[in-house]
Structure formats: structure tokens, C-alpha cells
KOLVO-434970 format. One line per 4 residues: number of its first residue (from 1); for each residue x, y, z of C-alpha. Coordinates in steps of 0.25 Angstrom, whole numbers. Example, Ala and Ser with C-alpha at 12.3 -4.5 7.8 and 13.67 -1.06 7.14 Angstrom:
BEGIN
1) 49:-18:31 ~ 55:-4:29
//
This chain:
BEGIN
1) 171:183:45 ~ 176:177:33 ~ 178:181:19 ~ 175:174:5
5) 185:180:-4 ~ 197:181:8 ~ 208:183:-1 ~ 203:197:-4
9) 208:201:9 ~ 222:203:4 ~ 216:217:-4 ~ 218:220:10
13) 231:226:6 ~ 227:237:-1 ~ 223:244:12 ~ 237:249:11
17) 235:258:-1 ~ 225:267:4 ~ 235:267:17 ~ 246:270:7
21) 239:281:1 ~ 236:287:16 ~ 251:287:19 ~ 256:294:7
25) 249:303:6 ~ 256:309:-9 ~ 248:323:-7 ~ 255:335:-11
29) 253:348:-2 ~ 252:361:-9 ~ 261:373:-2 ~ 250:386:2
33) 257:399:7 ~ 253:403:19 ~ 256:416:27 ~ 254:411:40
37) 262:398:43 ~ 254:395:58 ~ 240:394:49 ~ 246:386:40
41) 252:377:51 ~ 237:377:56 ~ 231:372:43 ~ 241:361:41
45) 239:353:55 ~ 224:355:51 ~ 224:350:39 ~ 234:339:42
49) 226:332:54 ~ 212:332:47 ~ 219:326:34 ~ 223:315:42
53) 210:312:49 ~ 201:311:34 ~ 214:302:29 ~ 213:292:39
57) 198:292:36 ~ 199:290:21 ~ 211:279:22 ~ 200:272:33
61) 189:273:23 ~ 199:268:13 ~ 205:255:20 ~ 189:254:25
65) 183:252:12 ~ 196:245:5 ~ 194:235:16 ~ 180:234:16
69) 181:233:1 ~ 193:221:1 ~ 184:213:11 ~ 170:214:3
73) 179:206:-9 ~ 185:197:2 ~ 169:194:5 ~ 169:193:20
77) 157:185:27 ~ 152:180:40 ~ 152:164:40 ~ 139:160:45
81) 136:143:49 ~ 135:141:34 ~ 151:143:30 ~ 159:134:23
85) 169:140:15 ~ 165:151:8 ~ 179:156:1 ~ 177:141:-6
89) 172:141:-19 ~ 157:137:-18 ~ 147:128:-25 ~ 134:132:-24
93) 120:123:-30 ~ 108:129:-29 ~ 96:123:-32 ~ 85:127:-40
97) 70:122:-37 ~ 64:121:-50 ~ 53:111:-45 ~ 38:114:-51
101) 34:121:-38 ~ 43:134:-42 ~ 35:138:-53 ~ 27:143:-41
105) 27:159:-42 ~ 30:169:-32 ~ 31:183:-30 ~ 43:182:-40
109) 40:172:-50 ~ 41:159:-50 ~ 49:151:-39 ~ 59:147:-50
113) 61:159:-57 ~ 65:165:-40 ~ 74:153:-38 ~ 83:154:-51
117) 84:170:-45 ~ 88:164:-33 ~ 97:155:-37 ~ 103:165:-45
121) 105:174:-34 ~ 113:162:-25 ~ 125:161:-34 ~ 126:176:-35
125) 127:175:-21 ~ 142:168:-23 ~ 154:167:-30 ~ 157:168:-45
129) 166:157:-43 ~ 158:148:-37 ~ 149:138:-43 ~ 135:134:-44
133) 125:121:-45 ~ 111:123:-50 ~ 102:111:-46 ~ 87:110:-49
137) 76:100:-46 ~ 79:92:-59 ~ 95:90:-57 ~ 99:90:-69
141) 111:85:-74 ~ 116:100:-79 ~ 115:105:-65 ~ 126:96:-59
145) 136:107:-63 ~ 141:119:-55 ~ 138:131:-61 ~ 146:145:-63
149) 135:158:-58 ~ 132:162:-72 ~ 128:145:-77 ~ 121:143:-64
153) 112:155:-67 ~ 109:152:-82 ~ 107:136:-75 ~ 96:144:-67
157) 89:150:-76 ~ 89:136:-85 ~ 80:129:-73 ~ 65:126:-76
161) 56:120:-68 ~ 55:105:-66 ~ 48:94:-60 ~ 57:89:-52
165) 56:90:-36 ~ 66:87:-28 ~ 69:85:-13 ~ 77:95:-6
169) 88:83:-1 ~ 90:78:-16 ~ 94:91:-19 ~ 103:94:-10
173) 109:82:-12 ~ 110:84:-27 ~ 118:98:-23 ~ 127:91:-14
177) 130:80:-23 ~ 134:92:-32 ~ 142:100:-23 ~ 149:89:-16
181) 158:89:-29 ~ 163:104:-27 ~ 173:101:-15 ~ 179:110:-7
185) 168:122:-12 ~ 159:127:-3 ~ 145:121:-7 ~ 132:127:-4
189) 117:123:-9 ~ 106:134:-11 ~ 91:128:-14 ~ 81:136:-21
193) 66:131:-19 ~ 54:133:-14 ~ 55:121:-4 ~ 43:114:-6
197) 39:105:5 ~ 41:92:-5 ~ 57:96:-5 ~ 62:91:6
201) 56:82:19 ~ 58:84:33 ~ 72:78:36 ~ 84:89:37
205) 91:89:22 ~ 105:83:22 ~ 116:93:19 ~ 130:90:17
209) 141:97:26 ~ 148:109:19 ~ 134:113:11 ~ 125:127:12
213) 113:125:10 ~ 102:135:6 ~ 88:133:4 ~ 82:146:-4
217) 69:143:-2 ~ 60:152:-12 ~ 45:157:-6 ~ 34:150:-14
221) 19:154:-13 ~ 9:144:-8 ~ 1:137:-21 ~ -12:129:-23
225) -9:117:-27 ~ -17:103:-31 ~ -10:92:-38 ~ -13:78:-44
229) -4:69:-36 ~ -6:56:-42 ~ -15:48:-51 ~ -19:32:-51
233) -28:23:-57 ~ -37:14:-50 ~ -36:2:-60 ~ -23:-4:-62
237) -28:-9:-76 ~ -34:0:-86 ~ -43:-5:-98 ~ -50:0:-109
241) -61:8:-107 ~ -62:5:-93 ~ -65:15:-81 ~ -53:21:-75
245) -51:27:-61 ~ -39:37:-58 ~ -36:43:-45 ~ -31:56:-43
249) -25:60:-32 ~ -25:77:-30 ~ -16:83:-20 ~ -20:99:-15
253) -5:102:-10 ~ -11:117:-5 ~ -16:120:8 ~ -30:125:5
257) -41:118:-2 ~ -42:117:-19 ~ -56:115:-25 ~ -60:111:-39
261) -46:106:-43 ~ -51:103:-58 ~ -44:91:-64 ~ -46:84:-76
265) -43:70:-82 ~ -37:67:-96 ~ -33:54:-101 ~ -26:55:-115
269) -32:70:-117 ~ -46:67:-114 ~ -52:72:-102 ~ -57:60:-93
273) -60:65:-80 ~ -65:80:-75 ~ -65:85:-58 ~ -63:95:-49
277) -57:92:-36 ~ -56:99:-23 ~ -44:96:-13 ~ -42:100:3
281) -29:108:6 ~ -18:101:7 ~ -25:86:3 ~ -25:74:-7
285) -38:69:-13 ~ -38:57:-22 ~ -51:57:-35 ~ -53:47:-43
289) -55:51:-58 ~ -64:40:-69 ~ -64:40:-83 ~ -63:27:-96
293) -62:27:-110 ~ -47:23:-110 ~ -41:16:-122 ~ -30:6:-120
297) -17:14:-120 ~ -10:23:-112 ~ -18:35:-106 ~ -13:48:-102
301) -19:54:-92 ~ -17:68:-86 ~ -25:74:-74 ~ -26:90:-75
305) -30:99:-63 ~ -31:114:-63 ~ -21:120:-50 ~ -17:135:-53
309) -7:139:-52 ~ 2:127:-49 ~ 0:120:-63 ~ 13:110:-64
313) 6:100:-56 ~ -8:100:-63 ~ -7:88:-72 ~ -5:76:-69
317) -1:64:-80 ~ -4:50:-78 ~ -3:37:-89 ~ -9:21:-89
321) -9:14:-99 ~ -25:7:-104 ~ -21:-7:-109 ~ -30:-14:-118
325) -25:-28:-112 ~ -18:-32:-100 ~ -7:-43:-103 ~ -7:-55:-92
329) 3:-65:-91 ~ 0:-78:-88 ~ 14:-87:-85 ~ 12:-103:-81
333) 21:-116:-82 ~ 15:-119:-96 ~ 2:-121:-97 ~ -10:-111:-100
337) -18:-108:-86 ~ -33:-109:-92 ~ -38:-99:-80 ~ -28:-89:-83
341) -30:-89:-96 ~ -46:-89:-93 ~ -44:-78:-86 ~ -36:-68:-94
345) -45:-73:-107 ~ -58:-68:-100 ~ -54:-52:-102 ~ -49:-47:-115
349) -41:-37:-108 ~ -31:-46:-102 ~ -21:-52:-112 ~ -15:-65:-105
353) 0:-70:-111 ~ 3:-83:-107 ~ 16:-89:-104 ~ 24:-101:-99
357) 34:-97:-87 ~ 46:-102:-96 ~ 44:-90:-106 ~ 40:-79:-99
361) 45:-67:-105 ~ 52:-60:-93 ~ 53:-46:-100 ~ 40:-45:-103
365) 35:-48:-89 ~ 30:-33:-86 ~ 22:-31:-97 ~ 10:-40:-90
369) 4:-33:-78 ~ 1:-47:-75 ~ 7:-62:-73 ~ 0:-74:-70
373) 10:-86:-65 ~ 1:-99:-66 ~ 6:-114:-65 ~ 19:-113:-65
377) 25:-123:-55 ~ 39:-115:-52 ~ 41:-100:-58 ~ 56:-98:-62
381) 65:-90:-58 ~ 66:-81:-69 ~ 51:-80:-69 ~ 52:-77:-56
385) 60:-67:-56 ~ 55:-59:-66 ~ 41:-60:-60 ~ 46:-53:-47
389) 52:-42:-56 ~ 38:-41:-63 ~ 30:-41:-52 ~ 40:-30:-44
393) 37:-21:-55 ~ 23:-20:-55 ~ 18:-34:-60 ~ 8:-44:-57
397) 9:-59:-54 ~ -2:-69:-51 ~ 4:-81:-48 ~ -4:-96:-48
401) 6:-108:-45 ~ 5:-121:-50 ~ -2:-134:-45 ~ 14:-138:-43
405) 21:-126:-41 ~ 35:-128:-35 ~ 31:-118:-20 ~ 46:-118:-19
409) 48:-110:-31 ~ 35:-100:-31 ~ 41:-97:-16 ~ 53:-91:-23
413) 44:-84:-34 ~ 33:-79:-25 ~ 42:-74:-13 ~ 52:-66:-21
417) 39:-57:-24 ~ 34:-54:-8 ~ 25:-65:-14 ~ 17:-77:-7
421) 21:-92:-11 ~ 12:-104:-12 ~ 19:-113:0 ~ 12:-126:1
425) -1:-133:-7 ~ -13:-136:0 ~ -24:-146:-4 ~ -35:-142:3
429) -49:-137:-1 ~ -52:-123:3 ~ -59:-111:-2 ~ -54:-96:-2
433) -60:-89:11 ~ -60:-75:7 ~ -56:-63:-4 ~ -48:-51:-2
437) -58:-41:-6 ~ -49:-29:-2 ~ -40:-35:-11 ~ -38:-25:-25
441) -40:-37:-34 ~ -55:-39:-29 ~ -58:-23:-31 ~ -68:-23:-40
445) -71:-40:-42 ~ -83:-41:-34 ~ -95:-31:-33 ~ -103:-38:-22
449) -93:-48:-14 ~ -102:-60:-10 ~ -102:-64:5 ~ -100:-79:1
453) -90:-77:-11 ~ -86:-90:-18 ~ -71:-91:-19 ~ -61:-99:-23
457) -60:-115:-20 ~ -46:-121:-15 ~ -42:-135:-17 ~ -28:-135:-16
461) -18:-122:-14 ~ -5:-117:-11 ~ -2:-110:1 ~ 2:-96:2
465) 14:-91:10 ~ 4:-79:17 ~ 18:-73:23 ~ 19:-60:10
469) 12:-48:18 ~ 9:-41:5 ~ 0:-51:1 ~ -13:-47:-5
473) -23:-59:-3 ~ -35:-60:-14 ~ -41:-72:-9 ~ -38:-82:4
477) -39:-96:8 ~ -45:-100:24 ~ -35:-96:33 ~ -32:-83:25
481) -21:-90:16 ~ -19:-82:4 ~ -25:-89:-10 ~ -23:-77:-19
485) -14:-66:-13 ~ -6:-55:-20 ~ 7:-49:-15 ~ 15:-36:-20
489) 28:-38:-24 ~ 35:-26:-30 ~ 26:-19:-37 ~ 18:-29:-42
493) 9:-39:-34 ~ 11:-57:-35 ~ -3:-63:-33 ~ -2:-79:-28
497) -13:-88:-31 ~ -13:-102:-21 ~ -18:-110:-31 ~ -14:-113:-44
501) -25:-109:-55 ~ -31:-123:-57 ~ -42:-130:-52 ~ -36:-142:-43
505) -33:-131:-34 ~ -44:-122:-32 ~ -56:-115:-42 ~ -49:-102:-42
509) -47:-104:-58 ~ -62:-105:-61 ~ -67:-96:-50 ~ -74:-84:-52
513) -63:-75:-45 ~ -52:-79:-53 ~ -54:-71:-65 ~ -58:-56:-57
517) -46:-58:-48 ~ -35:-62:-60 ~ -42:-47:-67 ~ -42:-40:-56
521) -27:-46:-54 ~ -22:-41:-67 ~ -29:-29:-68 ~ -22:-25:-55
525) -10:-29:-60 ~ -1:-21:-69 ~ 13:-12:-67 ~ 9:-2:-76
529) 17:10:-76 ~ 13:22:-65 ~ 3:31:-69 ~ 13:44:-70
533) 28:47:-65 ~ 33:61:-58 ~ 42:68:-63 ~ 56:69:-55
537) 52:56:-46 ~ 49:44:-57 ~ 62:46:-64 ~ 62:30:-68
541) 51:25:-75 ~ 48:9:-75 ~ 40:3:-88 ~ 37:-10:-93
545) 48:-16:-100 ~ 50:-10:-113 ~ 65:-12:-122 ~ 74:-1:-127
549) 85:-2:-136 ~ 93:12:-141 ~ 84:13:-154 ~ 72:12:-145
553) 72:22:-133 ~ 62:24:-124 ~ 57:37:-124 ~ 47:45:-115
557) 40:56:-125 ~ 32:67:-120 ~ 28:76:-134 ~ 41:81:-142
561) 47:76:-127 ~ 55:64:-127 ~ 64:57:-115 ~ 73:45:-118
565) 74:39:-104 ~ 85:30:-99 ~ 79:15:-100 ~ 84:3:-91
569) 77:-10:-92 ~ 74:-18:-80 ~ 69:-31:-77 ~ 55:-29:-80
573) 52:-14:-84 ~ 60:-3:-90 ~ 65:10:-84 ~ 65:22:-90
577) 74:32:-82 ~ 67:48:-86 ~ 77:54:-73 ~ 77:70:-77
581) 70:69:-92 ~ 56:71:-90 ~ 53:84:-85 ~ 38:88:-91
585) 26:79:-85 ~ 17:72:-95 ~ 16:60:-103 ~ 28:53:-109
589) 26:42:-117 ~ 37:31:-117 ~ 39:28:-131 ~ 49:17:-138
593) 51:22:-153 ~ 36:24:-157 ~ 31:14:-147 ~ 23:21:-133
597) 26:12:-123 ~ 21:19:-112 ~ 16:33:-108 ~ 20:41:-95
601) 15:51:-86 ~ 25:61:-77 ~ 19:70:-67 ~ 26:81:-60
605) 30:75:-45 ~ 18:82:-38 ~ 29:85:-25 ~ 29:99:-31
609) 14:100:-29 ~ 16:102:-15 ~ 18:117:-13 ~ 22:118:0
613) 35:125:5 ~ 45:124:17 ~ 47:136:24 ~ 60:142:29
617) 58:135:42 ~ 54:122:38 ~ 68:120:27 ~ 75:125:39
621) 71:111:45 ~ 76:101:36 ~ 90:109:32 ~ 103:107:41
625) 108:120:50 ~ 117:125:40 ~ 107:127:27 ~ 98:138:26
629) 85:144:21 ~ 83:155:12 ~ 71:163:11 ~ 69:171:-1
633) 65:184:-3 ~ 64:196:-12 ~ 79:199:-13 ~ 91:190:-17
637) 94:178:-11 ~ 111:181:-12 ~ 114:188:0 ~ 105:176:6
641) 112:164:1 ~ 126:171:2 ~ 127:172:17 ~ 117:158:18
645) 131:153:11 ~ 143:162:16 ~ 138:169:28 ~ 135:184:29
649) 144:192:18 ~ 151:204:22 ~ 156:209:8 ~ 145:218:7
653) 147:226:19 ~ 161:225:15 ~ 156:234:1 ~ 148:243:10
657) 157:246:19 ~ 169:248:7 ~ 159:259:2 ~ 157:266:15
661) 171:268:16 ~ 174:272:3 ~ 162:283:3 ~ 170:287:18
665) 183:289:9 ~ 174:298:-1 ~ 168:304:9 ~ 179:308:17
669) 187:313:4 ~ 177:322:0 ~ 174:327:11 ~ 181:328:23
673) 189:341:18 ~ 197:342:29 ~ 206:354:21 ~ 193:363:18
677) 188:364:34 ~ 203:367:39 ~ 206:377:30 ~ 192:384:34
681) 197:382:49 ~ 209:389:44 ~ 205:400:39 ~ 196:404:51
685) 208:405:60 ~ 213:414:50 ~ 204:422:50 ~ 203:425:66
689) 220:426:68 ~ 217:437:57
//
């Protein structure tokens, strides 16, 4: 047994008054006449010996419940496996689950009106001394303070939910870190949630030596649950007025089947699109929505289903941008390719900059989807540079080298991107053998592909190192030797011609491919920005280069909302850090002064959909030996949580068995009346010698 409080066992020393009082005993004895001395002598060895006996028992019930009374303050306890040091002063943090599935009710409210109780009851459970750490799911800045009972409460009652989910691990950690700054305290971590599947995997948590840990896992009921997972478009470029394909990918997270899911389409408040959808238990379906009439500018869409009665995850936001042209850059060693130009003069909606590779403009790179490289004979090393930063952001390159390119040089250039290099030049007349028809840039060219197509005639043409394992081929020489191939690099994609584009070495210039496969090309090309972001996951957001000063901020506006976020520019693009900021989903629009520059989309991150819960047993799995498991029920949790942490407390016997004794002293005062039966026994004998 050990004790909390130990230096109240020196009030052991006032044992000796009630043993003082027993010993001198100050009562004054009133003188009676009596006319026969033997019955007086009778009653006084009568009376004597039975005051003596109810004494003893009153001084016994006295030291009895003195004892019991100075050992309930001394806080005795029975050290169970989870003892440290419990006469330390402690730290305790406790986490509050505030994610978006706690708005789930139960038979006591809402999941997060249960926990604040709970968490409430836990630091009644301990010292007023000691101190207290709040953390929730959004860790804030504000919660990295310890906390006295009364500020923790009113910290409690301040917590709201918030989109943010995060893993069980991080927040541990996140209370370690905390407490690892309290040494020589006794530290112990208590966890309030519902323990949805999403919070932690299958490996065992990592807990420091020296740290209690308690999961008070609150009893959720089961829900119905479909959600919209995620959205994309099938074409990469939008135009005006065009038809317009988006995927939509449903999720049912219940296990039982949900029919006539009704979900509805808007696209700047106008509804485009109207179904209703029926889902397996437990499965994902993906359905593919069409609508048109887009004007050039940025579209905000928004996908609407009805689920009752789990409603946060209903709506789903997404953004692109329709543009009413597509810029192209054309880069050559001075003079004007005449195909290029051709090409991008046939459709209006292409709008083609030409420039010579000595004044390129390297900031600007990232405002074209595409780049066209075309007789230059050795690309710098600036240039080269900066084209593998633009193509690892998302860019496109479609490189033709010259007649007399140096290969030495386009090694360097082309290699650095996971790209094939033209090694040596061969004169030999050949013809293209066949076309990679599974190949994205042929989706859509041909409706009735021709047995004996005519391709492409070769007079002369460099030869492709085949060795890149990315490679992508488009068309291909006898042999299988790549003609035109593309590559990935990055994010973006490098396409390599063999030829250079004029007529001494082949016929691709005039032939009627060239044109579809340079649209189909750029209209694959483009690193616009994603579609929508989560919330509490895309905390950095990349954009196209855009400048700042301090009169000019960058601003994110939702309504009368407005978030300045921490900008860093980079070679390339811009980063905009939100971190903790955003906390509603919707549609922000970035705006510098007056100007829109872009508009964004946040969704809620859909791991909260998922409302499925460990059990007992299955937490048990993944926690170290010395953690435990609560389960709550009707009554409080205190009790609980004060022997999880300091083993089975004993005051309380202690304060019952102080009051047993002290009713035995009453009890025996009033009435054990000793005095009373021997004078009755007295006066009987009395009578017979009369």
C-alpha cells in the first residue's frame, strides 16, 4: 500500500489526546449516605468494572476513527502495473476529439457535448495542484499551455467542431512533445473519441517510457452514410461552349444498401445535371455526369446529394477554369518555323507566342501549358534548366531538334528529364510501321482506323536512345525504334520527335497527322491547378507564378471572409501556406487588390465519412501493455480514470470506516448505561436480605 499525501501521517500524534483524556479522567464523584456500608461496597466493585469495559470501547472507537480519519487525508492506494510516482506533481493532457463525426448523436446528446463532460470529469479526478493540457484536432497554438482545473474547463467548453482528422500516432506525439517539457512530473495522457477506424492503422502505437496512457472511448451508433469522394474531368482542356464530361465517384461507407441517392449538379447557381443513384453496401460506384453552355472563366461547381441524417459531408465543391484561348510557346534558334506556325494559326483557340531561345522570358515559363522547342542546335543551360523546372511542375515540352543539332548537348538536356536523346543520324529511307493507337493522344483522331493507313515517310533521322522505360511511343520506325515518343518527368511529360520539322528529312511537316497530333498534344497538356483541395491535408497550395509586394497581398476571400496567407515564391510557381486558417469548406477566391487571379474549392477530407469504430478489443491490439481502455457508461468516469492512473484509492473506505466508529462512540455513549442496570441489580438484592 502506498499513500499520496504521506506526510499527513504525522497527525498520527494526536492519537495521544483521546489516550490523555482516557487517563485522567477529571470526573468529580458526589458523596451519597448510605446506611449499610457492605451494599455500598457492593455497588462500587459493580459499577467500577463495567465503567472500565464501555471506556476501553469508547477510547477504541475514538483512536479507530482518528486513525481511519488521518489516513483518508494521507490518501492511501494500492499500486497497480501503471505506478509511477504519484506523490509527484502531475501533468495531465487530454484530448478532445472534435472531428466532424462527433456531431453523431446518442442516447445523451451529441458525441461532443458527452466528451467536454467527460473531459471534465478527468481533472476532477486529480489534484488542484496539478496541471492540465487541452489538445484537439485542430492544435492550435492557444493549446500548447498547461492549464489550472478552472481554465481547462472554460478551455472545454470554448472547443467547436472542426474539419480536421487526425491520426491517433500524431497525437500522441503532439502530447508527448508537450509533456516531455514538465520533468520530473508524473505525466499521463487521457484520449476522448469515438475511435473511428480512419484514426489509427494496424501497427502497435509508440509510447514513451514513464507515460499513462488512457483511451476513453465514447459509444457511437451506427449511421447510413454516402458521400462524394472525389471528382474529375475527362478533358484536360475546357472551351467554350463545348460538351463537358465529369466523373463522379460515390462512396456508400454503411453496410447495407442505399437506393435513390438523389444528387444534383450546379455550376455557377445553375443546375446542370439531375440523378438518382443506388449503391451496394459497403461499395464504390463511379457515374459520369454531362452538361455545356460554359462561358470562358472560372466555373464553380458544386455537387449536392441528400443523406440524412449525416449532412457535413453532403456537398462537394470543385473549380476549372474555361479559357477562351490556350497560350503556346514556340522557342527556336531564330527563325520562324513555318509548320509550327501553320499549325497553331488553323484554330483560333490557340494563341501561339514566338520566341527566340536567347530571350526567353524564364519567369513567365508556367503560364503556357505548352512549349514547343524547334531548330535550335544546342539548348543553353539556362534554358535548360528552367525547362526541367517547368516540366516538373506540371508543364509540357515537345522537342524537334535541328538539322545540325550538337547530340552532345541535347544528351544533357533531355536526360536530366528521364528523357530519350537523339544519339546518332541516319540517312536511310524508311517509312513509319505502325501507330500507338492505345496511346491518349490518338483518343478520339480517328473514327474508322484504316487497315493500310498512310504514314509518315523517313529520309533521314536521328536515332533514339530506346533505354527510358517511361517512354510513351506515338509512332514507330522498322525495328520498333521510337519516332515520336513521350516520357513523364515530374509532373509533366517531354515528347521527342527523331526528325527535325523540315522536309529534307521526312514528310511529317505536311502530313495529314501532324496537325491532330500537335492539338491532341496541347490539349492534353496543361498544369492547371487540382480541381478542389481538403481541408486539414492541402495545407500548401502551389499556383502559377503570381508577384506580391506589402501593398499587394494575396488574399483568399470567401464572402465577408478574408485569409492572408503566408506567400513564398519559388522557381516557377508560388506557394500559398493556409496551415490552420481555413476552417469552412466552399469557394475562396484568390484575389490581388481587385484583380481574381484564381478561385478555389475545399472540401471536408472525406476520412470522416467512414463511420466505422474499434471496439474495446481491437484498440487493445495496437496499444502497449501498460495503456488502457475505458468504456463509458451512464455514471462518471473519475473513479475510472483515478485508479487507470494511481491504482485502487482507499481514502474512501478510509471516510467510511471513520464514520462507523464515530457512530460506535455515540452509540456506546448514549447507550450503554452501565450505572442504570446496576443499580436496578442493587436494589433487587436489597430487597430479598430485607
Amino acid at each position: 500500500m502506498h499513500f499520496l499525501y504521506p506526510a499527513f501521517l504525522f497527525a498520527f500524534i494526536s492519537l495521544a489526546i483521546p489516550i490523555l483524556v482516557h487517563l485522567f479522567n477529571f470526573r468529580r464523584y458526589q458523596k451519597v449516605y448510605f446506611s449499610n456500608v457492605q451494599f455500598l461496597k457492593e455497588i462500587q466493585e459493580q459499577q467500577s468494572s463495567r465503567r472500565n469495559l464501555k471506556e476501553l470501547l469508547i477510547l477504541a472507537a475514538r483512536l479507530l476513527a482518528l486513525a481511519f480519519l488521518v489516513l483518508a487525508f494521507a490518501r492511501p492506494y494500492i499500486s497497480n502495473r501503471n505506478h509511477t510516482n504519484a506523490g509527484a506533481s502531475r501533468t495531465i493532457s487530454v484530448f478532445l476529439d472534435n472531428s466532424y463525426s462527433m456531431q453523431t448523436l446518442n442516447r445523451e446528446g451529441s458525441l461532443l457535448d458527452e466528451a467536454k463532460r467527460r473531459a471534465k470529469e478527468i481533472v476532477s479526478a486529480y489534484s488542484m495542484n496539478d496541471k492540465f493540457h487541452l489538445l484537439t484536432q485542430d492544435f492550435e497554438g492557444k493549446h500548447q499551455r498547461l492549464l489550472s482545473r478552472e481554465e481547462f474547463n472554460d478551455a472545454v467548453d470554448a472547443v467547436k467542431i472542426s474539419p480536421r482528422s487526425r491520426s491517433l500516432q500524431e497525437i500522441i506525439n503532439r502530447q508527448q512533445n508537450l509533456l516531455s517539457m514538465q520533468p520530473g512530473a508524473g505525466r499521463s495522457i487521457d484520449i476522448i473519441s469515438d475511435f473511428q477506424k480512419n484514426i489509427a492503422g494496424t501497427q502497435p502505437l509508440k509510447i514513451d517510457t514513464g507515460v499513462q496512457v488512457s483511451l476513453i472511448r465514447l459509444n457511437a451508433n451506427p449511421q447510413v452514410n454516402v458521400t462524394v469522394d472525389s471528382v474529375w474531368l475527362l478533358s484536360a482542356i475546357h472551351r467554350p461552349g463545348e460538351t463537358e464530361k465529369l466523373v463522379v465517384k460515390l462512396h456508400n461507407y454503411a453496410g447495407e444498401n442505399s437506393a435513390k441517392i438523389p444528387l444534383k449538379l450546379t455550376i455557377n447557381g445553375e443546375q446542370k445535371a439531375l440523378g438518382g443513384f443506388t449503391l451496394a453496401a459497403r461499395s464504390i460506384q463511379n457515374d459520369t455526369l454531362t452538361f455545356s453552355g460554359l462561358k470562358p472563366g472560372w466555373q464553380r461547381g458544386e455537387i449536392s446529394l441528400q443523406d440524412n441524417p449525416v449532412t457535413f459531408d453532403n456537398q462537394f465543391y470543385f473549380t476549372f477554369n474555361v479559357k477562351q484561348q490556350m497560350p503556346v510557346l514556340l522557342i527556336d534558334g531564330g527563325t520562324v518555323n513555318p509548320y509550327l506556325k501553320a499549325v497553331f494559326g488553323i484554330d483560333q483557340f490557340f494563341k501561339a507566342y514566338r520566341v527566340p531561345e536567347g530571350n526567353v522570358d524564364y519567369a513567365g515559363l508556367g503560364t503556357y501549358p505548352l512549349i514547343v522547342i524547334s531548330d535550335i542546335k544546342s539548348v543553353s543551360a539556362g534554358l535548360s534548366q528552367q525547362l526541367k523546372v517547368y516540366v516538373s511542375k506540371g508543364g509540357t515540352l515537345a522537342v524537334f531538334p535541328a538539322a545540325d543539332a550538337d547530340l552532345a548537348g541535347y544528351r544533357s538536356f533531355l536526360q536530366q528529364m528521364g528523357a530519350a536523346y537523339p544519339e546518332k543520324l541516319n540517312t536511310e529511307d524508311i517509312k513509319v510501321s505502325a501507330l500507338n493507337l492505345q496511346n491518349p493522344v490518338f483518343k478520339n483522331i480517328f473514327e474508322d482506323f484504316p487497315n493500310n493507313p498512310d504514314l509518315p515517310v523517313v529520309k533521314k533521322y536521328f536515332q533514339i536512345n530506346p533505354a527510358s522505360a517511361s517512354s510513351e511511343n506515338l509512332m514507330l520506325l522498322p525495328g520498333g525504334l521510337p519516332f515520336w515518343a513521350g516520357y513523364r518527368s515530374g509532373k509533366g511529360k517531354v515528347y521527342v520527335c527523331a526528325v527535325a520539322l523540315n522536309e529534307d528529312f521526312s514528310n511529317l511537316p505536311r502530313h495529314a497527322l501532324f496537325v491532330p497530333v500537335m492539338f491532341r498534344i496541347a490539349l492534353l497538356s496543361g498544369h492547371d491547378q487540382p480541381l478542389f483541395y481538403s481541408l486539414g491535408h492541402d495545407e500548401t497550395i502551389e499556383t502559377a507564378p503570381v508577384q506580391s509586394s506589402g501593398k499587394q497581398l494575396l488574399k483568399l476571400i470567401k464572402g465577408k471572409q478574408s485569409i492572408i496567407p503566408d506567400v513564398r515564391q519559388r522557381e516557377g510557381s508560388t506557394l500559398l501556406y493556409v496551415s490552420d486558417q481555413l476552417q469552412e469548406t466552399g469557394l475562396y477566391e484568390l484575389k490581388k487588390q481587385d484583380s481574381t487571379i484564381s478561385v478555389m474549392a475545399f472540401n471536408d477530407n472525406r476520412n470522416e465519412s467512414d463511420l466505422s469504430y474499434y471496439t474495446a478489443a481491437e484498440l487493445h491490439k495496437i496499444l502497449p501493455d501498460k495503456s488502457n481502455v475505458i468504456e463509458v457508461n451512464k455514471g462518471s468516469i473519475k473513479d475510472i480514470v483515478s485508479q487507470a492512473d494511481f491504482g485502487v484509492q482507499l481514502w474512501k473506505l478510509c471516510i467510511i470506516l471513520a464514520l462507523i466508529f464515530l457512530a460506535a462512540e455515540i452509540l456506546l455513549t448514549r447507550y450503554y448505561k452501565a450505572d442504570k442496570a446496576v443499580l436496578l441489580q442493587n436494589e433487587k438484592s436489597t430487597s430479598i436480605h430485607t
